[in-house]
N, C-alpha and C positions, 0 to 999 in steps of 0.2 A: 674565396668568401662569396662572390657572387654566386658561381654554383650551390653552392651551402644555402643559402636563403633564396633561392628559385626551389629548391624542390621543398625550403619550407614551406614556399607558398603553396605549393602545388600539395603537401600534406595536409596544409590547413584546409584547403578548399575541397579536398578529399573528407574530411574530416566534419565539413559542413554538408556535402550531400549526404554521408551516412546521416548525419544526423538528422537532416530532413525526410529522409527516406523512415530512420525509425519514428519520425513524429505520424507519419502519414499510417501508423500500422495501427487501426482501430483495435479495440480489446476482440477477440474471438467470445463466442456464446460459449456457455460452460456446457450445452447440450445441442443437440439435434432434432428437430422433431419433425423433419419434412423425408418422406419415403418416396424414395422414386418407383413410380407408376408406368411397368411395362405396356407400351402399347403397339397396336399393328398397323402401325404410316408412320411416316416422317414426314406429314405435312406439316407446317407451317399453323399450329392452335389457335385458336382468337378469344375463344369466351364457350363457358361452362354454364349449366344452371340446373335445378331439381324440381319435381313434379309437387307433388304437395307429399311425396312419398320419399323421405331424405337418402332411402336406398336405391331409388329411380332416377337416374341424370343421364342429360346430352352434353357432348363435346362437340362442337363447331373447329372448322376451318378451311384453309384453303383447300383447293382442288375437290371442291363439295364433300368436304370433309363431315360427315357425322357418326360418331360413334355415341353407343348407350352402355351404360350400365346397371347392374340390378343390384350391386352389392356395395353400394355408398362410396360408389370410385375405385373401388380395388383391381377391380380388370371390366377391361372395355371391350364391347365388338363393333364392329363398323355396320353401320346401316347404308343402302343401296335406294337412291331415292331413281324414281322415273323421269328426270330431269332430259332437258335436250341437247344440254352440255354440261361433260361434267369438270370442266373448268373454272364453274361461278367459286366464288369466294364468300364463303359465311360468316359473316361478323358479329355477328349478334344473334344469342340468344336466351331466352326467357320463357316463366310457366307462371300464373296462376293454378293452382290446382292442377287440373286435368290437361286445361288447355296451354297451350304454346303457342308461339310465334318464333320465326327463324327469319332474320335481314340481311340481306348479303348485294353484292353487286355482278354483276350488272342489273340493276333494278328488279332486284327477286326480292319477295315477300310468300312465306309458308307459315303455313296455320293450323295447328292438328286440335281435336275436341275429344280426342281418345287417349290422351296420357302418353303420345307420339305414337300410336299405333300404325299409324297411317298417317299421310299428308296431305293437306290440299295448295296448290297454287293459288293465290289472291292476284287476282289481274290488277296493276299499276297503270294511272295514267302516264300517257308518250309525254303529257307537260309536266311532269312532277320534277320538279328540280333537285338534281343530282340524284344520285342513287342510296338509298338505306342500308345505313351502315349500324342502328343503333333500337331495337326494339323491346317494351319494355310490357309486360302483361303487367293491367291493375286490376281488374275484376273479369268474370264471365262476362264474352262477349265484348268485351274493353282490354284497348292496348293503344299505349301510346309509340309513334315510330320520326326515326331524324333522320336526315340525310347528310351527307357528306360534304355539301354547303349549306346547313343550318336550319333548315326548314323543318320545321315541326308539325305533324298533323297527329289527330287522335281520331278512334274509331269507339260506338257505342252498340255496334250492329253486329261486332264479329268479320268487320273487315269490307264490307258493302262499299260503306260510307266512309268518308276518311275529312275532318275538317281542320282548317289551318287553325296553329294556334297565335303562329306571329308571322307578320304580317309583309314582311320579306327576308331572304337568309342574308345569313351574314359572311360566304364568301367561304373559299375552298377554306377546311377545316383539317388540323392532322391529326387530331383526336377530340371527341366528343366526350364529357361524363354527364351525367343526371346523378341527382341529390334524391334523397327517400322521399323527400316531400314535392318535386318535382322541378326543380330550381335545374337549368342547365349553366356548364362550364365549354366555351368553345377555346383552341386553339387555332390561330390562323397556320396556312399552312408553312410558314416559312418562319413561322416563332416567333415571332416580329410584335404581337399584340394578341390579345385573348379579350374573348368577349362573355357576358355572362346575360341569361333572360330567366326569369321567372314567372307562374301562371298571374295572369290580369296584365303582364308588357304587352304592348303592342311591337314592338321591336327589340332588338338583341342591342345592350348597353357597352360601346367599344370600350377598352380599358388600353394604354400604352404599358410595355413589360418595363420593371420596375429595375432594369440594372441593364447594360451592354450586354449579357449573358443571354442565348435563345433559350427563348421556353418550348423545351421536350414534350411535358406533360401537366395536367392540371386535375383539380379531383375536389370532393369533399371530404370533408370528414364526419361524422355520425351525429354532431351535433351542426352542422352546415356552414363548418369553417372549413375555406380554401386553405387548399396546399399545391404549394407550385413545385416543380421540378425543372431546373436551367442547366443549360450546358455546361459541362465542368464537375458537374457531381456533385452541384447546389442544392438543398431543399430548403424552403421558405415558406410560412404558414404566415394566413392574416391573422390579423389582433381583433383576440376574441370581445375585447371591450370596444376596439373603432374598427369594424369588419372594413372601412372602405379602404385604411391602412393596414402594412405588412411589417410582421416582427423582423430582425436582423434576419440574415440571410446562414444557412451553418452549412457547411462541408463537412461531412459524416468521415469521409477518408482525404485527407488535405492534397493527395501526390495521386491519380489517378487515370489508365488509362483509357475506362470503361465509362458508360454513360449510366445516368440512372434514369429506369425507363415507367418503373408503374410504382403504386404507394398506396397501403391499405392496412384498414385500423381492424386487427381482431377483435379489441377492445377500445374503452375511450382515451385508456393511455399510452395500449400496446399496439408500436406502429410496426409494420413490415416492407420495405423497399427492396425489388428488386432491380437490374441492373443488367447489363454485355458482362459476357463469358462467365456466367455460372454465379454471380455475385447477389447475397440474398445479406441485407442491413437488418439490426432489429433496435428497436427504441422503445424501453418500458417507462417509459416515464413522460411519454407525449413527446418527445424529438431533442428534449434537452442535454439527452448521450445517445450515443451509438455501441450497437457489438455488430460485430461480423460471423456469421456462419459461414466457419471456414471448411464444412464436411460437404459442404454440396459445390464447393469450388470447382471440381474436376468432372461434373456434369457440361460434358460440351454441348453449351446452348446458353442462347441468351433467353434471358428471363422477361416476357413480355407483359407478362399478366399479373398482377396478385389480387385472388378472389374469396374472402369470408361469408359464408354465406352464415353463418352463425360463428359464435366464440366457437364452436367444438369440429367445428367443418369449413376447409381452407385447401385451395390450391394454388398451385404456382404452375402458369400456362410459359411453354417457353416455345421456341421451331426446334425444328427434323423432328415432330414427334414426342415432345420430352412431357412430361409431368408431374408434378411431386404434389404429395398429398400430406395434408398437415395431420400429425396423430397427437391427439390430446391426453393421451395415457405417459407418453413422451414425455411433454413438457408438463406433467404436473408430478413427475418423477424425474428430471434434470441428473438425477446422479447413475441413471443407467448408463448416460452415453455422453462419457464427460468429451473434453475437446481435445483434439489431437496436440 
């Protein structure tokens, strides 16, 4: 009898991690709309962006990583800058129109005024604190640029001139975002508190993280409500009526071994998160459910990046190399490529 009710037990508890295990299995997308994009490196991607020409884009990354393309992202070739090492790391990049800027570190800053034809080097002061990681074109001859502990300057001259906008940083940062209207989102580096400034602060506004969970990531959204991302595979968005408070906290997949690393709105209700080892979320309805795209599962790479540059043009930046390209003929035909 004792043997008898010991492997009861042990059926019951069996019987509970299946079942937790199937709780944790989000619904699958009834489609696919993201096409992986052959390219020539396996560097390590960081950030994308287009000329005022939607068929003209660079690709940034490590080991001075730049590739261009002419055909709205479909294939890319590598551009060879005159650099004195070509070990810098490119973090950021951005176009007005014609012009461009490129931020990378070790305290590089590149500037082109020919639709990337060419590059110039922008000399950086020895005092500029920390290195630019975050650059941002808002008109000819105007870019605003951040650094990797917080500090913020803007240029009206084309890169001359460079003036602070706050008034000291706010301390090693593991990710930066800027808002459309110029509102910044800082993470400290260890998760631990995030900080936010906006234009007319004189300094960056510390905030304490709102759970025991580190915060990975932080962002806006289109109408300039925060969205956090916490250890565990947490998202959490402020409350659009008290923005200084945060709505409940949701787990998109409850059992997870992967982290969730970027989050980006194609629309104002259609969110996209990605995630470690090929894991792409999606939420049509502003985050109050989840699907998983389980067709890009088997893409080995983690997905660093998700970037809309309109509702109809979207990529997923990940390492070794990888990039998927969002097709809008896709998803507004769902029944071509139903789910596995």
């Amino acid at each position: 009898m004792v043997i008898v009710k010991s492997w009861q037990k042990i059926f019951s508890l069996l019987m509970v991690v299946l079942l937790c295990i199937g709780c944790s299995k989000v619904p699958s997308t009834t489609y696919n709309p993201w096409a992986v994009i052959s390219l020539p490196t396996e560097a390590k991607l960081l950030d994308i962006a287009f000329t005022g020409n939607p068929q003209h884009g660079f690709l940034v990354g490590s080991k001075a990583t730049l590739l261009e393309t002419n055909d709205g992202g479909n294939t890319w070739q590598p551009m060879n800058l005159s650099l004195d090492d070509d070990r810098y790391r490119f973090d950021s990049v951005s176009f007005a129109g014609k012009e461009g800027w490129i931020a990378g570190e070790p305290s590089l800053l590149l500037h082109t005024t020919d639709e990337g034809r060419s590059w110039s080097r922008i000399a950086l002061s020895e005092k500029l604190p920390g290195n630019p990681i975050a650059i941002q074109a808002l008109a000819a001859n105007s870019a605003e640029m951040a650094t990797d502990v917080g500090a913020i300057y803007k240029t009206t001259d084309g890169g001359k001139n460079w003036k602070a906008q706050v008034e000291a940083a706010v301390g090693v940062v593991r990710n930066l975002e800027r808002s459309a209207d110029g509102k910044y989102v800082a993470v400290s580096a260890k998760g631990s508190f995030y900080s936010v400034w906006e234009p007319g602060q004189n300094a960056w506004v510390p905030h304490n993280r709102n759970s025991s969970r580190r915060v990975e990531n932080m962002g806006f959204s289109q109408d300039g409500q925060l969205w956090l991302l916490a250890r565990g595979g947490q998202v959490q968005f402020s409350d659009p009526a008290k923005p200084e408070e945060w709505l409940d906290a949701e787990n998109p997949e409850l059992s997870t071994s992967w982290g969730l690393l970027d989050l980006a709105y194609r629309t104002p209700t259609e969110i996209w998160v990605s995630g470690g080892s090929g894991n792409l979320l999606l939420s049509t309805d502003g985050g109050k459910t989840w699907e998983k795209d389980r067709d890009v599962e088997e893409v080995a790479a983690n997905f660093y990046k998700v970037i809309f540059l309109n509702e109809n043009q979207g990529f997923v930046i990940g390492d070794r190399g990888v990039l998927l390209k969002y097709q809008p003929d896709v998803a507004k035909s769902p029944e071509v490529q139903p789910a596995a």
